[in-house]
C-alpha positions in Angstrom: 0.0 0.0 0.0 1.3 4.0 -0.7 4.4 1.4 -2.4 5.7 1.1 1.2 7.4 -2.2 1.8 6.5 -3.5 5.3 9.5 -5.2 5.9 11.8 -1.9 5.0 9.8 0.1 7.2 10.4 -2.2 10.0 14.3 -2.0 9.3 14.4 1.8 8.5 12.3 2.1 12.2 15.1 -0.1 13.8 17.8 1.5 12.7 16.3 5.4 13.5 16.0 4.2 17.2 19.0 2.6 17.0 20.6 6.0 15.9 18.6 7.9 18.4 19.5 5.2 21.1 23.5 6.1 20.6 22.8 10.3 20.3 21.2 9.7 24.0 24.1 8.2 25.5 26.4 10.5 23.4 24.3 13.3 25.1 23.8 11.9 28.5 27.8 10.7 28.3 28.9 13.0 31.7 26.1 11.1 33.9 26.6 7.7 32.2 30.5 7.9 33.5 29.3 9.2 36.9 27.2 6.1 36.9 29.8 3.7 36.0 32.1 4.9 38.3 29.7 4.8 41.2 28.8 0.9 40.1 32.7 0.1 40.0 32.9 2.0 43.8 30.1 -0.3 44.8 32.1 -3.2 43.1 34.9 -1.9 45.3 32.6 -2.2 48.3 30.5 -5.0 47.6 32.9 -7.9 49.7 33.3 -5.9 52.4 29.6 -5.1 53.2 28.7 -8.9 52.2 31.0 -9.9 54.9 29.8 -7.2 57.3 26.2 -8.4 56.7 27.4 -12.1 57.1 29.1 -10.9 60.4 26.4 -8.4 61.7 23.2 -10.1 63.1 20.8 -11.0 61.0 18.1 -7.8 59.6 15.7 -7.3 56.6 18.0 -5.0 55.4 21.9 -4.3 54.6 21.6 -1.0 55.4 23.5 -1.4 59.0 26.8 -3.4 57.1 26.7 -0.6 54.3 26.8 2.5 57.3 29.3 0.5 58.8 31.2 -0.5 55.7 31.4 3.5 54.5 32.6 4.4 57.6 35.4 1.7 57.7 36.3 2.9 54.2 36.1 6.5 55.4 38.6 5.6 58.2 41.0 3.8 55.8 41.0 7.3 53.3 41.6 9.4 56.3 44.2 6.8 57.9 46.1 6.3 54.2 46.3 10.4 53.4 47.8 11.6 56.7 50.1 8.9 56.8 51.2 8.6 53.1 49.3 11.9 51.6 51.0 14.3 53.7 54.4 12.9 52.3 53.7 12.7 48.9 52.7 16.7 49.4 55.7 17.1 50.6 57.9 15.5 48.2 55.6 17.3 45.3 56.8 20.6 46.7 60.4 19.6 47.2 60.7 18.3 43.3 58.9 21.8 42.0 61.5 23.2 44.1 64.8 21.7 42.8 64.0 20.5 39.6 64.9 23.5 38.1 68.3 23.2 39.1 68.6 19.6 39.0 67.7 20.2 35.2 70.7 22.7 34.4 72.8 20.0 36.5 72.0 17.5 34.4 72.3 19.3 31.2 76.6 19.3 32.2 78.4 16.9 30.6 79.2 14.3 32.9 82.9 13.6 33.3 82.4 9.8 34.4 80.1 9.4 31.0 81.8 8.1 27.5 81.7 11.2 25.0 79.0 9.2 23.9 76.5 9.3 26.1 77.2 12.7 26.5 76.7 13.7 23.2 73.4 12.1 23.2 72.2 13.6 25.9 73.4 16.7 25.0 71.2 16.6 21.6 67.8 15.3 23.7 68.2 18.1 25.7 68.4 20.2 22.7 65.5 18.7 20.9 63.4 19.0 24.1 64.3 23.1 24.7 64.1 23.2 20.6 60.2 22.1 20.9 59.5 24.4 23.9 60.4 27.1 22.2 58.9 26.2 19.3 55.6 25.5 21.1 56.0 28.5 23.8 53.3 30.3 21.8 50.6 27.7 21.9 51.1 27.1 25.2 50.6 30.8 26.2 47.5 30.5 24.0 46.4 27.5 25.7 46.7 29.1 29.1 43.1 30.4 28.6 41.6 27.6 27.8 43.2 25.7 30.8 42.5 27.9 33.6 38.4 27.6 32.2 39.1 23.4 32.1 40.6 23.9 35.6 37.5 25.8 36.7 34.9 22.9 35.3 37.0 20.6 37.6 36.4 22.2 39.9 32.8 22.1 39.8 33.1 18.7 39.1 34.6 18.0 42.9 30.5 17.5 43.7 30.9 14.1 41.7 33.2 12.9 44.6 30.2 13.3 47.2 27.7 11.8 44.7 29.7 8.7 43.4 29.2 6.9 47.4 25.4 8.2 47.3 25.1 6.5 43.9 27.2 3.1 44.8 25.4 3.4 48.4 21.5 2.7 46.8 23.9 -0.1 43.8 24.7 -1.9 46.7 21.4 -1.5 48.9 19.0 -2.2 45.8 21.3 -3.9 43.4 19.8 -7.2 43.9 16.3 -5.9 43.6 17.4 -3.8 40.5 18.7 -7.4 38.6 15.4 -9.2 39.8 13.2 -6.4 38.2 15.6 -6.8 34.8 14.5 -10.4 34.5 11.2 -10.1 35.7 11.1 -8.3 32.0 11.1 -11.6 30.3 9.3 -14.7 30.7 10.7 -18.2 31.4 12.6 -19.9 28.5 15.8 -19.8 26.7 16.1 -15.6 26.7 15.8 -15.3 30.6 18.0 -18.1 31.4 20.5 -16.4 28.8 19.8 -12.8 30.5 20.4 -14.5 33.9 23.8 -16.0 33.2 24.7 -13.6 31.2 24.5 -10.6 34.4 25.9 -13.5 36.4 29.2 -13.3 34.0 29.3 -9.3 34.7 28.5 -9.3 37.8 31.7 -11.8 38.7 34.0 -10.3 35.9 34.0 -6.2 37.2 33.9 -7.8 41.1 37.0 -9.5 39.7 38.3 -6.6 37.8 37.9 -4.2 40.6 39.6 -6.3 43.2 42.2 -6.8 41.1 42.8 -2.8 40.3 43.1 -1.8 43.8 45.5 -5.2 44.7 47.7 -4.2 41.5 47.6 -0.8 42.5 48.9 -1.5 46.3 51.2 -4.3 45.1 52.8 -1.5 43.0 53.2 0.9 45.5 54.5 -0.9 48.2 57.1 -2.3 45.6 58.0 0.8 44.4 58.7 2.1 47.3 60.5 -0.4 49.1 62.7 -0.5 46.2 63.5 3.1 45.9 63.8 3.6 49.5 66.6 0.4 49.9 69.1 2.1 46.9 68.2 5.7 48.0 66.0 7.4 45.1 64.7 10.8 45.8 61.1 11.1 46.3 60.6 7.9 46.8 57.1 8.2 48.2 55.7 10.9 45.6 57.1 8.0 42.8 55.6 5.1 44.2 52.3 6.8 45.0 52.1 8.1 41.2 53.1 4.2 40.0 50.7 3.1 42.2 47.7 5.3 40.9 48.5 5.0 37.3 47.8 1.3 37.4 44.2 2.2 37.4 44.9 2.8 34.0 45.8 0.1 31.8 49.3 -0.2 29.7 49.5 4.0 29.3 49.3 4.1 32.7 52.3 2.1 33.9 54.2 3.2 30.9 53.9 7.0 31.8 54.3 6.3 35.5 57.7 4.2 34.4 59.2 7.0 32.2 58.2 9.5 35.1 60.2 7.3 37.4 63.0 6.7 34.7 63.3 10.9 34.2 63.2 11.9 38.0 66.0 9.1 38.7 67.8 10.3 35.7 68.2 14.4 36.7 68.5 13.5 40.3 71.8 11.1 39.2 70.5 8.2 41.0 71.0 4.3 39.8 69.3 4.9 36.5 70.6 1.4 35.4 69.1 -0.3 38.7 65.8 1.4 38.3 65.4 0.3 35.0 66.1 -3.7 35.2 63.8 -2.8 38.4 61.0 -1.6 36.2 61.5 -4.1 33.5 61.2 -6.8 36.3 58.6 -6.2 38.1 56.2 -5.2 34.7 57.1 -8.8 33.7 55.9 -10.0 37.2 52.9 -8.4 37.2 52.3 -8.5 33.7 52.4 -12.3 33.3 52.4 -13.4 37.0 50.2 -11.5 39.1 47.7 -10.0 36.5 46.0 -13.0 35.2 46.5 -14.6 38.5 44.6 -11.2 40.3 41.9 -10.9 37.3 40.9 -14.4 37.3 38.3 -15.9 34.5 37.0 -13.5 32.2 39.4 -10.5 31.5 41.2 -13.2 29.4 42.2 -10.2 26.8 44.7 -10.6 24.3 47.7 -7.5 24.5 46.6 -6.3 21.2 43.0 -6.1 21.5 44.1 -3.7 25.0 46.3 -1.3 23.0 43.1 -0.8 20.8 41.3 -0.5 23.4 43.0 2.0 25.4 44.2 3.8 22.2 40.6 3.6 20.7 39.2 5.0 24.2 41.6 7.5 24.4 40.7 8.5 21.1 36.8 8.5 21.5 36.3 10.0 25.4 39.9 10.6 26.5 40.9 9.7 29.9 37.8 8.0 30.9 37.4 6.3 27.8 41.2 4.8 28.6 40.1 3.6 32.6 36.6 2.0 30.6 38.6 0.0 27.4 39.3 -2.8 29.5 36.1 -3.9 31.5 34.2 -2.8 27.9 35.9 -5.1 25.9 35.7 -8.4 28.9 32.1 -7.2 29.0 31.9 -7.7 25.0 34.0 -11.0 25.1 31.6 -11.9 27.8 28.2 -11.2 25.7 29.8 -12.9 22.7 30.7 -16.1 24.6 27.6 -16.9 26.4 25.6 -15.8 23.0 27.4 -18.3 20.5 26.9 -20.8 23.7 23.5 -20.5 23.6 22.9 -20.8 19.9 25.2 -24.0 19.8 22.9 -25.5 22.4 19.9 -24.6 20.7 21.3 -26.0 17.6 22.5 -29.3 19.8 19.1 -29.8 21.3 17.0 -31.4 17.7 19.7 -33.3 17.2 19.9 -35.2 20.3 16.0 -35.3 20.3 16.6 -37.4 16.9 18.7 -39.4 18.5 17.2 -40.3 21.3 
């Protein structure tokens, strides 16, 4: 009728509310991160207030484990920044301080260095002043724009109060939440698909999570045992920046190590060390601890990660960098339990012929 097909208005309707689907979440993109960072904090909570609840006499509610698990957590922040915050401060204001002069120090030729070594160093340090100057103007330009992105920080600091609120009701309402999701669709096949398919999520970012924050603390306290045993400055302020940068995969550990590598160097402190160091403990973590921490279901090949984070990066900068990871086990994860499905489906005839 009118020489409409059906069929290509059904498809032509799909695809406009597919379109319209992805301009929402392009639009909405600012809350959606707020929201997946407060369900990764409650991923963060979540075995502490199941054991508090375990622990806690019995009530109809988990409200008492969650007060108590926030202010346990509150405790550990405030315990962990006078104790290891303060320091880092410090240090931060000690580097600003003397790297100034520990640059023009290090831009000497060194007498106990071949001519060499010297040379090449000598023309890096010339590159780098080369594209300062170059790029002085730009920056200067730039300054502008900066002090406005430092102000809509600033007004973002509200996020940091809203992110427990949000993870708070995850946790309180989060079982209620995936009941409701199911309760969508009726018995058969698509539910029990639906149901293991939030199981799989639910154990890969509890997985994911616990490993971030182990990897994170396993990386600080190795850092800075390290650098305090052969004497590198700032060793606090270096192994509190490694430690937070593994939060973010691969670019992460690779700025923090160049960091590290940079500071060592213009403070003339066991470059050489530090760098067998580094390259040891990545391969420990990297193949050792890791996978070991991670657990089934972050099984990512290094390749598909560097297109991840570099992909993120690309799309929604930093936070599209801190997301590539669980994104793509979450995509492995749908794709795995999807083919399995359909196999058994296809399975099921013929062992009814069979039998």
């Amino acid at each position: 009728m009118l020489g409409i097909d059906r069929h290509a208005a059904r498809y032509a309707w799909t695809a406009a509310l597919v379109v319209l689907g992805l301009w929402l979440v392009y639009a909405v993109r600012t809350t959606l991160f707020v929201f997946v960072l407060a369900l990764l904090f409650a991923y963060l909570l979540s075995p502490l207030v199941n054991f508090l609840d375990y622990v806690l006499p019995s009530s109809r509610t988990r409200t008492p484990a969650l007060g108590l698990a926030y202010v346990i957590f509150l405790g550990i922040v405030i315990l962990v920044g006078s104790q290891i915050g303060s320091r880092v401060v410090e240090q931060a204001n000690s580097l600003a301080g003397k790297l100034p002069a520990m640059l023009q120090e290090w831009e000497q030729p060194s007498p106990a260095a071949s001519s060499t070594i010297n040379s090449i160093k000598q023309q890096v340090i010339g590159r780098v002043q080369a594209e300062v100057a170059q790029r002085s103007t730009a920056i200067l330009e730039a300054l502008p724009r900066a002090g406005l992105r430092a102000l809509s920080v600033a007004s973002n600091v509200i996020y940091l109060v809203i992110i427990p609120i949000l993870a708070f009701f995850f946790l309180k309402d989060g079982g209620l939440v995936r009941q409701h999701i199911l309760d969508m669709l009726a018995e058969g096949p698509r539910r029990a698909l639906l149901d293991d398919v939030m199981a799989d999520i639910n154990l890969l970012l509890a997985n994911y999570m616990r490993a971030l924050v182990l990897l994170s603390v396993a990386g600080f306290t190795a850092y800075s045992i390290f650098f305090s045993i052969i004497g590198v400055p700032y060793a606090i302020l270096l192994a509190a920046l490694g430690g937070m940068l593994e939060f973010i995969p691969m670019v992460g550990p690779l700025t923090a190590s160049v960091t590290i590598l940079v500071v060592a160097g213009v403070s003339g402190s066991h470059v050489v060390a530090v760098l067998i160091f580094l390259l040891v403990y990545r391969l420990f973590q990297d193949y050792i601890l890791s996978p070991h921490l991670m657990g089934q279901g972050v099984e990512l090949h290094p390749l598909l990660v560097l297109f991840g984070v570099f992909a993120g990066a690309e799309v929604a900068g930093i936070p599209g960098t801190f997301l590539s990871v669980p994104v793509l086990a979450l995509a492995r994860v749908l794709y795995l339990r999807v083919r399995k499905a359909r196999l058994s489906a296809r399975l099921a005839p013929a062992n009814m012929v069979r039998s």
